[in-house]
C-alpha positions, 0 to 999 in steps of 0.5 A: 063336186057340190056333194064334196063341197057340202061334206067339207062345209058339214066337217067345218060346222061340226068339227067340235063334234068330231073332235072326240072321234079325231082324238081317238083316230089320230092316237090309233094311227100314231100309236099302231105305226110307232110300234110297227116301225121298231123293224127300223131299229134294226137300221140302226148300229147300235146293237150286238147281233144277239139283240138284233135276233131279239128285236127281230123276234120282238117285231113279229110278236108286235106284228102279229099283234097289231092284226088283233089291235086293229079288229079293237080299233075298226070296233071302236071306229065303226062305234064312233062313226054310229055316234055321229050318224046318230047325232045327224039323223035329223039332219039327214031328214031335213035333206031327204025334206028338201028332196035329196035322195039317200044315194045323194046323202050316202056320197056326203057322207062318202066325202066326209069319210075320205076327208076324217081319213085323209086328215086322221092319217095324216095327222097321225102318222105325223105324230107317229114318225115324231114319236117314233124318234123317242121310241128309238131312244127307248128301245136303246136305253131298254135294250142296251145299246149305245148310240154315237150321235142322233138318228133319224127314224124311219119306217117305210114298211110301217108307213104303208103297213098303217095305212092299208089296215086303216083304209080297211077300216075306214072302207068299212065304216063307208060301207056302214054308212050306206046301209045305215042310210039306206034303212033309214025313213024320213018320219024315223030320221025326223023324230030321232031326238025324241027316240030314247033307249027303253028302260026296263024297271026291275024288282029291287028286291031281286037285284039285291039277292043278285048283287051279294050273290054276285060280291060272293061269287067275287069274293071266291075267285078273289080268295082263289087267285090269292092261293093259287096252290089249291089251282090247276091250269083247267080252273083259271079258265073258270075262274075268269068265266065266273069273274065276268058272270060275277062282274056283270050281274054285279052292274045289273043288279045295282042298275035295280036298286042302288037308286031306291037306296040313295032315294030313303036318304031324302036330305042327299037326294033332294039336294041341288040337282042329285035327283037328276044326276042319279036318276040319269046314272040310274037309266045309263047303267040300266041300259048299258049293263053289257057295255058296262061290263065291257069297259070294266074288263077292258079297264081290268086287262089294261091295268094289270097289263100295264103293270105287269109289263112294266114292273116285270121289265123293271124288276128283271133290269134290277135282277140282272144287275144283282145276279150279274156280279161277274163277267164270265162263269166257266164250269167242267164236269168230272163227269163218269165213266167213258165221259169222266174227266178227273182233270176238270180242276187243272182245266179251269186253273190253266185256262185262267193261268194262260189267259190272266192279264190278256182276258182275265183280271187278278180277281178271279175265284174257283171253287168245287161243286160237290154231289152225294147219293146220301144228300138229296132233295128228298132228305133236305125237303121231303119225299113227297109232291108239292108245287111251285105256285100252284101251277108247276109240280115239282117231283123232290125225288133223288135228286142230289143237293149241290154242296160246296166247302164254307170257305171257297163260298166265302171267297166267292161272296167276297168276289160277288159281294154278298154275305160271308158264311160262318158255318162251325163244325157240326152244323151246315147252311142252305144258300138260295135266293128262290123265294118259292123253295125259301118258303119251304126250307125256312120251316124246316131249318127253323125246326132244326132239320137234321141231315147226314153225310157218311154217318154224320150229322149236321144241324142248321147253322141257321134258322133260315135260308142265306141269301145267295148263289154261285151261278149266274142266272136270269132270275132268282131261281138258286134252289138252294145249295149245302155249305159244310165245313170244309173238313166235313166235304170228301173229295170223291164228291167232286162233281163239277168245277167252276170258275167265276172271273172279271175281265181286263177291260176299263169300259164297255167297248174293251169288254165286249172285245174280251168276250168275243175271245173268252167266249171262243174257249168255250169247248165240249167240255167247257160251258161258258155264261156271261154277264153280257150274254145274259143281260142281252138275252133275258134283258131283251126279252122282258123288254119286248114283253114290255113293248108288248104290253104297254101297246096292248094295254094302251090300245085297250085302255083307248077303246075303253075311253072312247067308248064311254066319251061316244056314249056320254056324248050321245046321251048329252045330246039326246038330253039337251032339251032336258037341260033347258027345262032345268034352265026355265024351271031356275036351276043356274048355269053352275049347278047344271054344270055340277050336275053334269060333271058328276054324272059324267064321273060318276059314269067313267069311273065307277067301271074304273072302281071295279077294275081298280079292285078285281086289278088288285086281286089280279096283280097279287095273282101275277105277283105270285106267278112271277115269283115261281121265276124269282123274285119278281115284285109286280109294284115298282110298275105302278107310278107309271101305270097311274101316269098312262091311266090319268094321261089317256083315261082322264083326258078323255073325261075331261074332253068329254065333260067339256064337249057335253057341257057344248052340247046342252048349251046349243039347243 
């Protein structure tokens, strides 16, 4: 009871030293239990039963990632503990001096382990539940629902799920704990403050030949991110591999010479404390290089995460609103031979005729979609092999082009409300809303590409591709379809008929009540979309990519934050009798407090520049993979990746800033 005792009493007089290691426990728990409670929103009746198999889906993907979230965070854990042992190691000689036994000092820091575990939890978990009530509010906003009135969110599932993986880690940390204690020596334990990291001198030379080689080595994968049609799946792998190498020679080398570079400047090395500061800068990347390099990856995945996720799920929200201009989309095939159905246009009209002012409004419009063996992909691009991206081959062989008559696709533009068509005789126009495919059409209708129909010939109505398409769709991904005029179009072209209509509803509810009885007229031979289908089910899955990310990014963002706050830390305290030597040699409380403020920020954020740069790079490299789906912008997503990054990462600078400021005064 007196061991208990003495741990509660040793928590009380360091709790500013916890605070940090609180800081990070408590948003660990709070953060893993909100997104392990979204199985709740299942509770909740707000949803269609189509959104409930997505979130569904959406929990398992987040529970399987949390057994890798909670490896990051046992990591950073057991780090933090390790930096509190370390800040006590005189102490615990002091202990073992007056004669307890390391058995004895184990059971303290039992205690003090099952107290920071008890509160930690406690603490976060309410948190957790309290944030998990505006979580519900999001999942209902990002996944469409419509909530009656307020209600409460619970998990038992995550509850007891938050606390078992985190009575693991802190099992681990206990365990740690003895046998740190165990292999610890009296004279060792004593003279732990006057222990420092060995700082290895580098020949200056050699570390400049290294860092350009390792801006090189960068620069090349940056070049080869940005044209990713050179690339295949096999190079992405080796492209990170040398982006890693490139990154972390580039930390080495500047440890080896930047500070002989800053020293020829005589008038901004002598200045204030600056000597101090760089030489403190020069000796922390030197022996952090690894760590370093760590943070810096770490920093590189939360961004580009962060605002991917988010611009993916914004741009796909924005993309379904544009290509979702109408309610239902019906198609019927003619088809051939034992499955040709002459009558597909009389199918869709009577359907329309027999359900108009029950299901369906007046503002309907269907139109033909015509098919020739003259008319195929390789005639309007080219025989040959290219690839979307540089990643997907596409094979432009006789596959036919879609072709539909000028004025039936003006009165489906009208419907959509895009851009009416003049296409004279003579001429034809391409409609697609693919940028990949727009950028290889584009030249050839500028160039004046000529096609030919049943010994006609058409030239471009237009120097470039008109925005537009006729299905709806998930994305921008209208390859691109012909327009002729309409007496240019035969009818044994006929392929396909297609009927694009609204329904009879004046709101959400009425609408949902029409699709249920237009989706039952969906046959064999007829294909039924909708608006409300597919902004439920493209919608729904980039918002659980979405989830997916901010969880992965947060957490990664965390564990890099933490780890440099615990570093920065324990040198301050492992230098606070360098601190007072300045005191007693004149330097002012201010200048010193200068001094440690830029080389705190000097520490968290020059990774922090590194990353910002390889993000850059790493985002126009998702930007054009997305745009492989459709036009997918990866830059709407930046405000808010800012906001997380300033919230968490600048939080912990400045908790770190003020806890070493606290530390070099109490000597």
């Amino acid at each position: 009871m007196m061991l208990f005792k003495l741990s509660i009493k040793n928590m009380k007089k360091s709790f500013k030293d916890y605070a940090i290691y609180f800081v990070t426990l408590i948003l660990g728990v709070g953060i893993f239990y909100v997104f392990n409670a979204l199985d709740s929103q299942q509770t909740m009746k707000v949803f269609s039963s189509s959104t409930y198999d997505i979130i569904e889906l959406m929990v398992q993907m987040l529970s399987g990632m949390s057994v890798f979230i909670s490896f990051i965070l046992g990591f950073l854990i057991v780090y933090a503990n390790n930096f509190l042992i370390k800040r006590r190691k005189k102490e615990f000689g002091v202990y073992m001096t007056l004669g307890m036994g390391k058995g004895q000092i184990s059971r303290i820091l039992l205690g003090e382990t099952f107290i920071i575990g008890l509160v930690s939890l406690a603490v976060g978990l309410v948190l957790g539940i309290f944030g998990a009530q505006f979580m519900s509010l999001l999942v209902v906003k990002m996944f469409g629902g419509v909530m009656d009135g307020y209600q409460f969110v619970f998990s038992s599932k995550a509850f007891v799920k938050t606390i078992y993986y985190f009575a693991i880690m802190f099992a681990i940390v206990a365990v740690f704990n003895v046998v740190s204690i165990s292999k610890c020596r009296l004279i060792r334990l004593l003279s732990a403050r006057k222990e420092n990291e060995q700082v290895k001198m580098k020949n200056p030379l050699l570390c400049f030949v290294i860092f350009i080689l390792a801006v090189i080595d960068l620069g090349i994968q940056y070049y080869r991110v940005c044209h990713p049609d050179t690339l295949n799946q096999k190079e992405i792998g080796w492209i990170i591999l040398a982006g890693c190498l490139g990154t972390f020679f580039l930390f080495w080398s500047l440890s080896g010479f930047l500070l002989n570079i800053v020293q020829k400047s005589k008038k901004f090395y002598l200045r204030d404390l600056n000597a101090v500061v760089l030489r403190q800068i020069h000796s922390k990347v030197n022996t952090m290089v690894f760590a370093m390099t760590a943070i810096c990856l770490m920093l590189f995945v939360t961004i580009c995460v962060l605002a991917g996720g988010l611009g993916l799920n914004y741009n796909f929200q924005k993309m379904l609103g544009e290509l979702t201009p109408a309610d239902v989309n019906y198609t019927v095939y003619y088809g051939v031979g034992d499955n040709e159905k002459s009558d597909a246009d009389r199918v869709l009209s009577d359907l329309y005729e027999e359900k108009k002012g029950k299901i369906f409004a007046s503002d309907a419009v269907q139109m033909t979609i015509y098919e020739s063996a003259e008319l195929t992909v390789a005639e309007t691009i080219g025989k040959d092999r290219f690839s979307v991206a540089g990643m997907v081959e596409f094979s432009a062989t006789e596959l036919p082009e879609d072709i539909v008559k000028v004025s039936e696709y003006n009165r489906l533009a009208r419907l959509y409300g895009l851009s009416e068509l003049e296409v004279p005789e003579g001429t034809y126009a391409i409609v697609c809303d693919y940028e990949v495919f727009e950028k290889i059409r584009n030249p050839l209708l500028k160039e004046g590409k000529t096609i030919t129909l049943d010994g006609k010939t058409y030239t471009p109505a237009y120097e470039k591709c008109q925005y537009g398409f006729f299905e709806m769709m998930t994305n921008h991904a209208n390859s691109g379809f012909v327009v002729l005029p309409d007496d240019s179009v035969q009818e044994s072209w006929k392929s396909r008929e297609f009927l694009a209509v609204n329904y009879q509803a004046d709101n959400k509810q009425e609408r949902e009540e029409k699709e249920k009885l237009a989706a039952s007229l969906e046959t064999g031979d007829i294909d039924f979309t909708s608006k409300i289908e597919i902004i439920e089910v493209s919608g729904g899955l980039s918002a659980t990519i979405t989830f997916m990310a901010i969880y992965l990014g947060i957490i990664f963002l965390l564990a890099s934050a933490a780890l440099l706050a615990l570093k920065e830390l324990s040198e301050s305290s492992d230098n606070k009798e360098r601190y007072e030597m300045l005191r007693k040699i004149g330097a002012d409380e201010a200048l010193i407090n200068r001094a440690l403020f830029r080389q705190i920020a000097i520490f968290f954020f020059l990774p922090l520049l590194v990353a910002l740069i390889h993000s850059i790079f790493g985002m126009t490299f998702i930007k054009i993979m997305l745009e492989s789906m459709g036009k997918i912008g990866s830059y709407a997503s930046i405000l808010g990746t800012a906001g997380i990054l300033v919230g968490i990462y600048g939080g912990y600078f400045l908790l770190t800033y003020f806890g070493s400021k606290r530390i070099i005064r109490n000597v």
